[in-house]
N, C-alpha and C positions, 0 to 999 in steps of 0.2 A: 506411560503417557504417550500421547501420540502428539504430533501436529496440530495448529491449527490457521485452519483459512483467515485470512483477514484481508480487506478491500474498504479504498477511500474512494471519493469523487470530490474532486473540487476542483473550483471556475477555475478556467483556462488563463496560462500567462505563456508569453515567450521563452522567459528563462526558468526550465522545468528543473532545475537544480533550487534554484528561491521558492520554487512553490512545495516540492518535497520539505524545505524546512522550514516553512511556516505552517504547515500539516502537523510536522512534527512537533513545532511549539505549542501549537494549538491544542494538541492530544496528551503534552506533557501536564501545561497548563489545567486544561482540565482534569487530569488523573485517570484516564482511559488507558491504564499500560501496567502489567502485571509485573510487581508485586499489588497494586493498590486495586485492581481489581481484576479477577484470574478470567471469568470466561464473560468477554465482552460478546453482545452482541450485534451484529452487521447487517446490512451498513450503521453505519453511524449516524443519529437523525438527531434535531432537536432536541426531542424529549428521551434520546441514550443520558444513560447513567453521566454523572460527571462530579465528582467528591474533591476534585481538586487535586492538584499536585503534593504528593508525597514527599518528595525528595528535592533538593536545593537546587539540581543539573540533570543533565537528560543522562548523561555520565555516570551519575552515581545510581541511576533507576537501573539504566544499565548492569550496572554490575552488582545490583542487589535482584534483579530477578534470574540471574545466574545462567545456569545451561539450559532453561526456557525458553529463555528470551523475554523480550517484554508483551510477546505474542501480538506486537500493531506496531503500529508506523516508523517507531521509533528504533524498531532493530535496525531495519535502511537508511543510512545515512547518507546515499549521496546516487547521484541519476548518473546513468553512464551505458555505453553500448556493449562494454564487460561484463560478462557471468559470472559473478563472484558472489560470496555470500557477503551479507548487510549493504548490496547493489541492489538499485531500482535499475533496473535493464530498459532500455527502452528498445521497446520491440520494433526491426527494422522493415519496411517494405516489405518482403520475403515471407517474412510473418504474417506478416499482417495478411497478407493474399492465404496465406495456407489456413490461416484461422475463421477471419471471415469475409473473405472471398471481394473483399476491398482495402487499400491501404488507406482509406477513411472513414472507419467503424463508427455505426452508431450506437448509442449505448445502448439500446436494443440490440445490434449486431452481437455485441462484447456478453449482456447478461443471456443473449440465447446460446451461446459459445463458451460460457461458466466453466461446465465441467470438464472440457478440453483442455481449456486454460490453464485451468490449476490444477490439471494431472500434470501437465509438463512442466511445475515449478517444483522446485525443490525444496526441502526444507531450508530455513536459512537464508532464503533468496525473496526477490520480487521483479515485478516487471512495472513498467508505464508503458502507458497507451494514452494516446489523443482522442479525443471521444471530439467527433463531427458531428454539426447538424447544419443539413445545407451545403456541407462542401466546407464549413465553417468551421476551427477550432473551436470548441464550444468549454470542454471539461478535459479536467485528465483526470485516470485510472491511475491509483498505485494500488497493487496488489502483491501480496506475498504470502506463505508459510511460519510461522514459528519455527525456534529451532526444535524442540521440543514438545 
């Protein structure tokens, strides 16, 4: 088995640790997280698959989709400027200028920028990014990897 890519977009908040777990809930909620459905696919829209949640906790999906992962939102559990695995990383200044050549990406800068992006994530991991329109926080990006 290899990896697999997965990416959310959703409206922009301040506190980018609350917005990661209401994604999470929202993706639990609807059952969008493997064991309950194995190859989602992205983005996620309206009309994506949604069967409902399987499991009681985000906790116990967790440890029923095993050394997979749940392959989306929910293996990351928490935003931070640490590269660690099940960390949404928030990519800093530095980044953001090397990738797309502003430290206020539009989501046009970030999807023409795709494949660079997700060569340097690693299995296991994910990043955030602020999606600008206007100079404006508009969205944020979490993206990540599967483990498996």
């Amino acid at each position: 088995m290899g990896s697999e890519a997965y990416w959310y977009y959703i409206e922009y908040e301040d506190d980018l640790n609350n917005a990661l777990q209401k994604l999470r809930l929202r993706e639990f909620n609807a059952g969008r997280y493997n064991p309950v459905v194995f190859d989602l696919e992205f983005p996620i829209e309206k009309k994506s698959v949604s069967p409902g949640k399987k499991h009681n906790k985000i906790e116990e999906a967790i440890a029923d989709a095993g050394s997979e992962g749940t392959r989306s939102i929910l293996d990351l559990q928490t935003v931070s400027v640490d590269d660690d695995f099940c960390i949404a990383r928030l990519l800093q200044k530095d980044e953001l200028l090397d990738y797309f050549n502003t430290d206020k990406p539009t989501k046009e800068d970030i999807e023409d920028n795709f494949d660079v992006l997700f060569d340097d994530i690693e299995r296991g991991k994910g990043v955030c990014i602020i999606i600008y329109q206007n100079e404006t926080p508009k969205e944020i990006l979490f993206a990540g990897y599967s483990f498996d």
